[in-house]
N, C-alpha and C positions, 0 to 999 in steps of 0.2 A: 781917205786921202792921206799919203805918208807924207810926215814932215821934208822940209828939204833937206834938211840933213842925214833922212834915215839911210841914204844909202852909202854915207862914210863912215856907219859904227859897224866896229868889225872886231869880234872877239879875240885876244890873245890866242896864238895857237897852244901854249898849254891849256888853256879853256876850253878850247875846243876838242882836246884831246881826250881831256876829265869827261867831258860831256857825252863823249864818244864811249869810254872803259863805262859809266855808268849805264850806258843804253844796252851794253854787250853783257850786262851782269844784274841776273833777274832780283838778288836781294838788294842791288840797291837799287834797282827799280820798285822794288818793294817797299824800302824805308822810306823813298822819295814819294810815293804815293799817301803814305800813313803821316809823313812830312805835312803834306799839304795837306789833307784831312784833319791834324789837329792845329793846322793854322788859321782855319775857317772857323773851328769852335771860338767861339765869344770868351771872353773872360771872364767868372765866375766868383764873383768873390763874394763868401759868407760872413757877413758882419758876427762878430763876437760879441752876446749880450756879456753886459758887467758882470760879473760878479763879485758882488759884495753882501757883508755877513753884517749882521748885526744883533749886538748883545742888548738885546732888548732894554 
């Protein structure tokens, strides 16, 4: 069920134009795919053991 309001959003036509030149152009249908591909990768972050020295 669409909200009630879905059928009064309505993109900018330069929005709509971008979205058009990107569909007509296979590398940035390319970047826009590897786009979304590394948005789905999770965040990864490797903690950094301490390093510390000590003079015995």
């Amino acid at each position: 069920m669409k909200p009630p309001f879905a059928h009064k959003l309505e993109h900018h036509p330069a929005v709509l134009e971008d979205q058009a030149q990107q569909a007509a152009n296979a590398q940035l249908r390319l970047a826009d795919k590897i786009t979304d591909f590394a948005g789905l990768m999770p965040f990864v972050a490797s903690p950094a053991a301490p390093t510390t020295t000590s003079d015995g």
